[in-house]
PDB file with one MODEL, atoms N, CA, C and O in Angstrom:
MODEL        1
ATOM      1  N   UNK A   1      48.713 137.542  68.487  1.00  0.00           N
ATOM      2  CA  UNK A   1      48.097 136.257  68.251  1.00  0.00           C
ATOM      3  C   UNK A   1      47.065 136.007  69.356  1.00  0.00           C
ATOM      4  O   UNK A   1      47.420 136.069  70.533  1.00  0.00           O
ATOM      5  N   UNK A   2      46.020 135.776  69.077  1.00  0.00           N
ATOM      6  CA  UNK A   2      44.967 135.537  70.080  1.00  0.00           C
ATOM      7  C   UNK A   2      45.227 133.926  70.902  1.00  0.00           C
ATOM      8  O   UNK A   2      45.780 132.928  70.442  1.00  0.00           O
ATOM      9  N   UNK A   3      44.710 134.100  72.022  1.00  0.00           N
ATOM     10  CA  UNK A   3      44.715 132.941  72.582  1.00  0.00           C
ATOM     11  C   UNK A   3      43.434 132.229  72.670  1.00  0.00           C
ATOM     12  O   UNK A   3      42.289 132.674  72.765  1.00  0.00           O
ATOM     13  N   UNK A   4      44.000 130.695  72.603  1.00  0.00           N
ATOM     14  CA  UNK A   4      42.484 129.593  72.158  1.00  0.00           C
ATOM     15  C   UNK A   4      42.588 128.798  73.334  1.00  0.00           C
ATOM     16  O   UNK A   4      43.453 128.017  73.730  1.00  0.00           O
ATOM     17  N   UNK A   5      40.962 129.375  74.028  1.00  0.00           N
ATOM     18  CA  UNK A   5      40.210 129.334  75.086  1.00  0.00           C
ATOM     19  C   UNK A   5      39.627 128.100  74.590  1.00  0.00           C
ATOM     20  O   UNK A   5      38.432 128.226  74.324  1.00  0.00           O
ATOM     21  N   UNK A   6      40.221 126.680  74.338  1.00  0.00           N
ATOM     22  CA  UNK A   6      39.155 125.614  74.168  1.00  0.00           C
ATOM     23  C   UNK A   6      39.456 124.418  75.049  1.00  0.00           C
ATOM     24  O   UNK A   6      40.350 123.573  75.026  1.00  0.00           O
ATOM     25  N   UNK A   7      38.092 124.694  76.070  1.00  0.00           N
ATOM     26  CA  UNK A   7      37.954 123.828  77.156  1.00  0.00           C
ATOM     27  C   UNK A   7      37.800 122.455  77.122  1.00  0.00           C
ATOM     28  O   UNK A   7      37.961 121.776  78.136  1.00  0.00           O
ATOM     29  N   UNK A   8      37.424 121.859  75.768  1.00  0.00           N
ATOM     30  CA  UNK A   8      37.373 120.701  75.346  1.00  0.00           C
ATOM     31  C   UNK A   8      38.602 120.026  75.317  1.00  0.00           C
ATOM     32  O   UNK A   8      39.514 120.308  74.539  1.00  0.00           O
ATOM     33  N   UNK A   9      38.645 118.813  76.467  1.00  0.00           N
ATOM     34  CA  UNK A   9      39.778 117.604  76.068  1.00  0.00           C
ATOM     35  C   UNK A   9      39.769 116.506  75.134  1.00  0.00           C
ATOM     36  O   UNK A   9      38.860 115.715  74.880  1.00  0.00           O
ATOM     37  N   UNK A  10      40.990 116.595  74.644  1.00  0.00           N
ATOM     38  CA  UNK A  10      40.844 115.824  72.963  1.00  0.00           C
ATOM     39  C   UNK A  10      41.492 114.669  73.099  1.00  0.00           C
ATOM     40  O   UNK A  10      41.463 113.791  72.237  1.00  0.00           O
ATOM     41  N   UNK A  11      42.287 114.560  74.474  1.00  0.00           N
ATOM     42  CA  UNK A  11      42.916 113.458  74.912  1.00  0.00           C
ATOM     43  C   UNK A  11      42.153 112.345  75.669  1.00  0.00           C
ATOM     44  O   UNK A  11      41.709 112.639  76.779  1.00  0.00           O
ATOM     45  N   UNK A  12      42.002 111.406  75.306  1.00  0.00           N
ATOM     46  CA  UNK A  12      41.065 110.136  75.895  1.00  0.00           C
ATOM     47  C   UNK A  12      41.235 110.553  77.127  1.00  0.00           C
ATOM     48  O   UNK A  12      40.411 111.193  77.781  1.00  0.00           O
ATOM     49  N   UNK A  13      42.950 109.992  77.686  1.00  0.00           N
ATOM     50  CA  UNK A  13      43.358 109.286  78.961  1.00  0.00           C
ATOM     51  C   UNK A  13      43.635 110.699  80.035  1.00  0.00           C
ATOM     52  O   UNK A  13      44.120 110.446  81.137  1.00  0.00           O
ATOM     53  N   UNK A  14      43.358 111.987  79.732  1.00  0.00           N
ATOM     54  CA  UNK A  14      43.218 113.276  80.297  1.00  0.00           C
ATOM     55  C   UNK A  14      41.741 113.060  80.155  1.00  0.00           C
ATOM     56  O   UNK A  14      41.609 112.909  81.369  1.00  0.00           O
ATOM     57  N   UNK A  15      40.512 112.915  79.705  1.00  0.00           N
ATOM     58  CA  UNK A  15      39.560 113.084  79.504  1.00  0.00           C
ATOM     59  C   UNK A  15      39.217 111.950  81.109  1.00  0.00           C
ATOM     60  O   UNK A  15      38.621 112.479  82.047  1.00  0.00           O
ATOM     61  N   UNK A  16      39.513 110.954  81.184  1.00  0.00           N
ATOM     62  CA  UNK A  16      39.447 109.925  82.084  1.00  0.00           C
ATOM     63  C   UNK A  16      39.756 110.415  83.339  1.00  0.00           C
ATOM     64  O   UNK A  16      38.874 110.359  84.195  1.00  0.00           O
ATOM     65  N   UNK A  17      41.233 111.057  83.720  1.00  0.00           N
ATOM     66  CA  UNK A  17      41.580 111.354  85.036  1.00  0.00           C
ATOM     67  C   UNK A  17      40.919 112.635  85.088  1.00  0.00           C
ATOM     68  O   UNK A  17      41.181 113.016  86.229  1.00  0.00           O
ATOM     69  N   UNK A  18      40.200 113.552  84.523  1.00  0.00           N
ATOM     70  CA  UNK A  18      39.553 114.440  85.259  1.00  0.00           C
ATOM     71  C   UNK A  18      37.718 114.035  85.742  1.00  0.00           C
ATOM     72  O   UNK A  18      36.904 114.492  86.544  1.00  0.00           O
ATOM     73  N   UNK A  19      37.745 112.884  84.666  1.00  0.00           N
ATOM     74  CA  UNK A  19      36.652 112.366  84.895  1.00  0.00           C
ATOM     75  C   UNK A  19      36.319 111.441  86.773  1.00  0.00           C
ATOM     76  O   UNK A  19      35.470 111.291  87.652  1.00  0.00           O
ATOM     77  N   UNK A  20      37.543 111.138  86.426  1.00  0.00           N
ATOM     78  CA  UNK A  20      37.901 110.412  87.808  1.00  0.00           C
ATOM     79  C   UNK A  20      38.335 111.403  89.109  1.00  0.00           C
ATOM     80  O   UNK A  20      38.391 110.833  90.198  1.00  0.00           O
ATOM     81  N   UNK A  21      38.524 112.282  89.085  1.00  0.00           N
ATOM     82  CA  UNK A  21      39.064 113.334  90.116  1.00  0.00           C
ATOM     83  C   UNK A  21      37.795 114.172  90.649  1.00  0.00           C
ATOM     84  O   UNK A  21      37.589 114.598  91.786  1.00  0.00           O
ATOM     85  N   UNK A  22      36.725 114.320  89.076  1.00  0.00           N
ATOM     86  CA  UNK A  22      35.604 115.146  89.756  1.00  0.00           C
ATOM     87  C   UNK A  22      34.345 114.330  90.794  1.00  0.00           C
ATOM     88  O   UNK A  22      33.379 114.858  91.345  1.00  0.00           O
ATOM     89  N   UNK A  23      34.823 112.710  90.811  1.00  0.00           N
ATOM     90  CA  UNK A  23      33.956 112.459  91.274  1.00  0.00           C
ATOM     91  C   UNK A  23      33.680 112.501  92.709  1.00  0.00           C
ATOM     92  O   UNK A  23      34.617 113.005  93.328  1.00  0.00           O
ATOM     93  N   UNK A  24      32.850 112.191  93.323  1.00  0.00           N
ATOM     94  CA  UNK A  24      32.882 113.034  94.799  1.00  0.00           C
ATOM     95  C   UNK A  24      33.217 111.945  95.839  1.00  0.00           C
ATOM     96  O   UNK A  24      32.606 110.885  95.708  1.00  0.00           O
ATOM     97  N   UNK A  25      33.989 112.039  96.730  1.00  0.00           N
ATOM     98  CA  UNK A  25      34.066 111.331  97.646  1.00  0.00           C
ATOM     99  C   UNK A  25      34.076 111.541  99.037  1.00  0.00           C
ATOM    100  O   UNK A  25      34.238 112.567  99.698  1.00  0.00           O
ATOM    101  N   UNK A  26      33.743 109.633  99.550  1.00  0.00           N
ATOM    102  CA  UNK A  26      33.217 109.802 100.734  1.00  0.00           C
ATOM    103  C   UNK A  26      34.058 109.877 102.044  1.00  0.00           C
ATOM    104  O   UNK A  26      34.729 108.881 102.314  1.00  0.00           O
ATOM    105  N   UNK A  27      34.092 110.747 102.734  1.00  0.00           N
ATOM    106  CA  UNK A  27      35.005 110.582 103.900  1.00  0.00           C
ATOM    107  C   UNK A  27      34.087 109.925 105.310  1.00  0.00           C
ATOM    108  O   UNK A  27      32.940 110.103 105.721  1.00  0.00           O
ATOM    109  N   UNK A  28      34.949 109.311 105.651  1.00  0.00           N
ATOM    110  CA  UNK A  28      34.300 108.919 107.510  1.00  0.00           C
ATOM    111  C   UNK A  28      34.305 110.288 108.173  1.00  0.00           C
ATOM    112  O   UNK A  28      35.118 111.207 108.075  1.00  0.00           O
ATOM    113  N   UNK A  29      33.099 110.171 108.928  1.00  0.00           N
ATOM    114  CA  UNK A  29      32.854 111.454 110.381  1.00  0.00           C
ATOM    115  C   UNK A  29      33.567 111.661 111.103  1.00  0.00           C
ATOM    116  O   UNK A  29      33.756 112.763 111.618  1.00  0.00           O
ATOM    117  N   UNK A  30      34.481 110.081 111.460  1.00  0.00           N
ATOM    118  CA  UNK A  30      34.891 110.576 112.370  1.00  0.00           C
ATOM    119  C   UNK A  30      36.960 110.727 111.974  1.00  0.00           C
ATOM    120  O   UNK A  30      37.846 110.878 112.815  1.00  0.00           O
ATOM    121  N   UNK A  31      37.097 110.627 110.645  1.00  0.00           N
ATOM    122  CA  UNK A  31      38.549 110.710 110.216  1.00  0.00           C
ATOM    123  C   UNK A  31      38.158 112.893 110.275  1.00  0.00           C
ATOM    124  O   UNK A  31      38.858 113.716 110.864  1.00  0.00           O
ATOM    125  N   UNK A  32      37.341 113.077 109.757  1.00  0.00           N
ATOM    126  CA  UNK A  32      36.952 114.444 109.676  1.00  0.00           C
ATOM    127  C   UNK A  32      37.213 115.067 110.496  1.00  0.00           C
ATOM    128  O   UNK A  32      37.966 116.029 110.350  1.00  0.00           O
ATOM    129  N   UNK A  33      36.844 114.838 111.290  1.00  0.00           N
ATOM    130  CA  UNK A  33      36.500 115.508 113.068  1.00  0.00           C
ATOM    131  C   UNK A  33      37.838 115.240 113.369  1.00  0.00           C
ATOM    132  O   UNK A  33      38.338 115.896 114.282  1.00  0.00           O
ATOM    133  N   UNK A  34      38.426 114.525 112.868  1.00  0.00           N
ATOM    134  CA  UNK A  34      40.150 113.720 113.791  1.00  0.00           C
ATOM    135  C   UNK A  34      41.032 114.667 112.827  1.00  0.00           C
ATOM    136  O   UNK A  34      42.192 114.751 113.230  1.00  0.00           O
ATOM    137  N   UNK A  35      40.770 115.388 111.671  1.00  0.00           N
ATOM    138  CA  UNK A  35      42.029 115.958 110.374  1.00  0.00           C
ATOM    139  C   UNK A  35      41.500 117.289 111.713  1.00  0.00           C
ATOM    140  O   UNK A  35      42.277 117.771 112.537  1.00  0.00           O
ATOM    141  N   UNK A  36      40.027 117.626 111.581  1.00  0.00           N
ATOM    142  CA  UNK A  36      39.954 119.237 111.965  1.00  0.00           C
ATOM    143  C   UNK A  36      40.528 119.526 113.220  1.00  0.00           C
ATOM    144  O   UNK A  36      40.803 120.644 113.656  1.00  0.00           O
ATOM    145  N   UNK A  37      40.736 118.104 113.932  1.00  0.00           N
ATOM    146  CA  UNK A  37      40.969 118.617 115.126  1.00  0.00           C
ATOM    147  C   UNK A  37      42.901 118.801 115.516  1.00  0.00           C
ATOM    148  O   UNK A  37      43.655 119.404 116.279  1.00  0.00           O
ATOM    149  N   UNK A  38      42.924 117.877 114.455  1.00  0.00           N
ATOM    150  CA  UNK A  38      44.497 118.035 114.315  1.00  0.00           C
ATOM    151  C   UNK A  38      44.796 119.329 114.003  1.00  0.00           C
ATOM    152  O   UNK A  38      45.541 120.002 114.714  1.00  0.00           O
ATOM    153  N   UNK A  39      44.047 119.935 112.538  1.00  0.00           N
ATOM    154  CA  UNK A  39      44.261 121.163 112.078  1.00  0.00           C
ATOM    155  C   UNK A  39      44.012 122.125 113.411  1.00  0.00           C
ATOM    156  O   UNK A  39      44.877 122.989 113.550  1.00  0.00           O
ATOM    157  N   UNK A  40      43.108 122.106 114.271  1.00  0.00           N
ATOM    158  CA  UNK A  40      42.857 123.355 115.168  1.00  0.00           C
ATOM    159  C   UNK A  40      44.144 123.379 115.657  1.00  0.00           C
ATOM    160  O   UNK A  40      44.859 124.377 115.573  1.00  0.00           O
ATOM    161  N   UNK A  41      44.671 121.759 116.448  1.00  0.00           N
ATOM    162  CA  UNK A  41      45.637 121.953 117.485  1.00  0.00           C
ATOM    163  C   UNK A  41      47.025 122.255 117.388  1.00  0.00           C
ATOM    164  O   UNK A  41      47.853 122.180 118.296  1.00  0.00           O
ATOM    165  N   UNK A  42      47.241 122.665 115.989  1.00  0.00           N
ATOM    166  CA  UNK A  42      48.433 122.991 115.188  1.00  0.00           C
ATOM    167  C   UNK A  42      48.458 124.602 115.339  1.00  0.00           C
ATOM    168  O   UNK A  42      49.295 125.439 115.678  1.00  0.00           O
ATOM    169  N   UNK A  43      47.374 124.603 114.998  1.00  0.00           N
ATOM    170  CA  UNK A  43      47.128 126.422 114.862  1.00  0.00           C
ATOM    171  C   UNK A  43      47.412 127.186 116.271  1.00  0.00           C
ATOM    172  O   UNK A  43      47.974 128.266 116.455  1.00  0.00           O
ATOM    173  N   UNK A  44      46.786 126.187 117.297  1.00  0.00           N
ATOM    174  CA  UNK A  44      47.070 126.668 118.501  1.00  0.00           C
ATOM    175  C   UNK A  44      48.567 126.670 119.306  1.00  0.00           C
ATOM    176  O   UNK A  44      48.861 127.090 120.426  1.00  0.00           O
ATOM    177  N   UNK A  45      49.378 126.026 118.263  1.00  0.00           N
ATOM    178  CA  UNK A  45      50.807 125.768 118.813  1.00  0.00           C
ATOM    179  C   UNK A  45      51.351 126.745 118.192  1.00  0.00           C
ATOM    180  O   UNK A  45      52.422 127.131 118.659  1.00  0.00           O
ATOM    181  N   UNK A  46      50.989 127.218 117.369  1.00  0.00           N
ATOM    182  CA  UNK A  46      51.696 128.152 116.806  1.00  0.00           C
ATOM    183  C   UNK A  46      51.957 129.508 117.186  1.00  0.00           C
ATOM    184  O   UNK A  46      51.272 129.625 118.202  1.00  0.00           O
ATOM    185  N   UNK A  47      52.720 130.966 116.926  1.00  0.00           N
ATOM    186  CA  UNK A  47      52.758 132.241 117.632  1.00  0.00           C
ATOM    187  C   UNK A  47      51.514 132.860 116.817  1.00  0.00           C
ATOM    188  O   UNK A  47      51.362 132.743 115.601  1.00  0.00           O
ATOM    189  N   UNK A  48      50.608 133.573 117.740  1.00  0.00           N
ATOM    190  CA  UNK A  48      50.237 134.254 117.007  1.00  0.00           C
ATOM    191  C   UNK A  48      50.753 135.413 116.090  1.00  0.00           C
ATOM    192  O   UNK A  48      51.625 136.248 116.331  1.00  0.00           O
ATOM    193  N   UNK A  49      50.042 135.253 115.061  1.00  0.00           N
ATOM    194  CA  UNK A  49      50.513 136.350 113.352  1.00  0.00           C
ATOM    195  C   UNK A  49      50.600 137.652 114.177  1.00  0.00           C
ATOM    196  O   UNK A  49      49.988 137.909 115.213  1.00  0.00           O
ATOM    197  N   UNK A  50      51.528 138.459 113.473  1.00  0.00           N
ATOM    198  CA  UNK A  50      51.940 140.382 114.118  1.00  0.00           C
ATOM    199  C   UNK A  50      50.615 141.337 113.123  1.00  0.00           C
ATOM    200  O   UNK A  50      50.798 142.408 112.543  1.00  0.00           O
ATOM    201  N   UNK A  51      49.545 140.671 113.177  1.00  0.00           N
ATOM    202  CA  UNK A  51      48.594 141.351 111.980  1.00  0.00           C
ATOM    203  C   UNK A  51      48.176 143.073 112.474  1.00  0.00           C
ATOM    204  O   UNK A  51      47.535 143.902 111.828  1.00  0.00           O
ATOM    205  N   UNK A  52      48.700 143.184 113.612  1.00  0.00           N
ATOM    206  CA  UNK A  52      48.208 144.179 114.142  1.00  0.00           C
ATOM    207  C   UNK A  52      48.912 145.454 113.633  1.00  0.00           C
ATOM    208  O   UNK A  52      48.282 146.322 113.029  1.00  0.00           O
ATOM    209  N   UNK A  53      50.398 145.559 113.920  1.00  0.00           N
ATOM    210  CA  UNK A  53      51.528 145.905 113.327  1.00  0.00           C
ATOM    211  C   UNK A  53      51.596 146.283 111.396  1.00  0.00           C
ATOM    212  O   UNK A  53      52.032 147.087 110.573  1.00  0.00           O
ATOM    213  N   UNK A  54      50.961 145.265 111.518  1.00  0.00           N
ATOM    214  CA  UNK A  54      50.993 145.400 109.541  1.00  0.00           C
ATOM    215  C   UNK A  54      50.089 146.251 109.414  1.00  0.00           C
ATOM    216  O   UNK A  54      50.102 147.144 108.567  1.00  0.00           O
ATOM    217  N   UNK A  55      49.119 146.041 110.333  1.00  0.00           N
ATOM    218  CA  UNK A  55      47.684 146.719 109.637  1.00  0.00           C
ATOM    219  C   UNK A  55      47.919 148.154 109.951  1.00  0.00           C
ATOM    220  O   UNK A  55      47.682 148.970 109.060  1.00  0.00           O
ATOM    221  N   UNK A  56      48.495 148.696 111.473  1.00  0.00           N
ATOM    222  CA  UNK A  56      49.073 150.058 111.528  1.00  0.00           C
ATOM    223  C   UNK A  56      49.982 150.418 110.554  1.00  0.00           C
ATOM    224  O   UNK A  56      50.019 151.643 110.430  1.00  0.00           O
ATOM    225  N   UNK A  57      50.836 149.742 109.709  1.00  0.00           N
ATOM    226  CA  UNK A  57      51.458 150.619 108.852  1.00  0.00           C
ATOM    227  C   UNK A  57      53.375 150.572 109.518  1.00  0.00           C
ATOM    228  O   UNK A  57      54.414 151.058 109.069  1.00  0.00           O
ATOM    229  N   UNK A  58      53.055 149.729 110.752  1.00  0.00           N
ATOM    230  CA  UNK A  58      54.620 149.539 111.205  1.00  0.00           C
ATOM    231  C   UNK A  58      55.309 148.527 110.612  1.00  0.00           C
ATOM    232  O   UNK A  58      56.488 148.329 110.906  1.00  0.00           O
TER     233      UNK A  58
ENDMDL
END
């Protein structure tokens, strides 16, 4: 049985929330700068990954 590739939504209220999800939004500069910097300082608490090990094959 073939499968039906139809990208068209036939549902109003699905038609609405993707309508509403694609639209673009605005963030503050400085909440930005405050997520990335959180994100860096997480990364830095962390152990560094054994990537070295994997990549030799141990």
């Amino acid at each position: 049985m073939p499968a039906d590739h139809d990208d068209e939504l036939h549902d109003e209220l699905l038609r609405r929330v993707v309508a509403e999800l694609r639209r673009p939004v605005h963030l503050d500069p400085a909440l930005d700068a405050r997520a990335l910097r959180a994100i860096r300082e997480d990364q830095r608490r962390r152990p560094p990954a054994r990537r070295q090990l994997w990549l030799a094959g141990t």
